[in-house]
C-alpha positions in Angstrom: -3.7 -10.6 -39.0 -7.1 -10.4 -36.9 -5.6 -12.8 -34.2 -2.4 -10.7 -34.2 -4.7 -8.1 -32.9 -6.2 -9.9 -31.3 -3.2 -11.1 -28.6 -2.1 -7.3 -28.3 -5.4 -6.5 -27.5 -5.1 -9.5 -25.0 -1.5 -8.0 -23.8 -2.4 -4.4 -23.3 -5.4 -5.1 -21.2 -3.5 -8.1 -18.8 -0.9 -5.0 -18.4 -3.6 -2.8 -17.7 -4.8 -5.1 -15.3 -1.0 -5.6 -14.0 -0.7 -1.9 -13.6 -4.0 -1.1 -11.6 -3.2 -4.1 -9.1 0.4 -2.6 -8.5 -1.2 0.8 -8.1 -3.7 -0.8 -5.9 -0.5 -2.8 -3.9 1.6 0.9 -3.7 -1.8 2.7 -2.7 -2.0 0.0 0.3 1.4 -0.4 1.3 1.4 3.4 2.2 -1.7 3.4 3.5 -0.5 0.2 6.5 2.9 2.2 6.3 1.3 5.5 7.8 -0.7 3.1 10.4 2.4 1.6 11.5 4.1 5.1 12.3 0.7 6.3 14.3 0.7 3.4 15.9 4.4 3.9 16.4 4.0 7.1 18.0 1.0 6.4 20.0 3.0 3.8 21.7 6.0 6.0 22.6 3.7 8.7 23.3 2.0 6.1 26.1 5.3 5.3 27.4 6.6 8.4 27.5 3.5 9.4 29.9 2.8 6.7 31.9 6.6 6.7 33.4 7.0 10.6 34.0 3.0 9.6 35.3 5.0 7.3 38.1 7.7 9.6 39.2 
């Protein structure tokens, strides 16, 4: 019985674990997302200017 307990004891904190790194991976990804579209725009932006710069 106290082994039983044990492994979902075990279970529940691995999924814990699971859960936080996934949060972690989401909170990331969003984060490199939003630096990609500034980046993104910055770029454009600098193209944008430099050629109506030239004319």
């Amino acid at each position: 019985m106290l082994w039983v307990v044990g492994v979902i004891a075990g279970a529940l904190i691995l999924l814990g674990l699971l859960l936080e790194a996934v949060r972690w991976l989401v909170i990331i990804g969003a984060v490199a997302l939003v630096v990609v579209v500034v980046l993104g725009v910055v770029k454009a932006w600098q193209l944008m200017h430099h050629s109506a710069g030239r004319r």
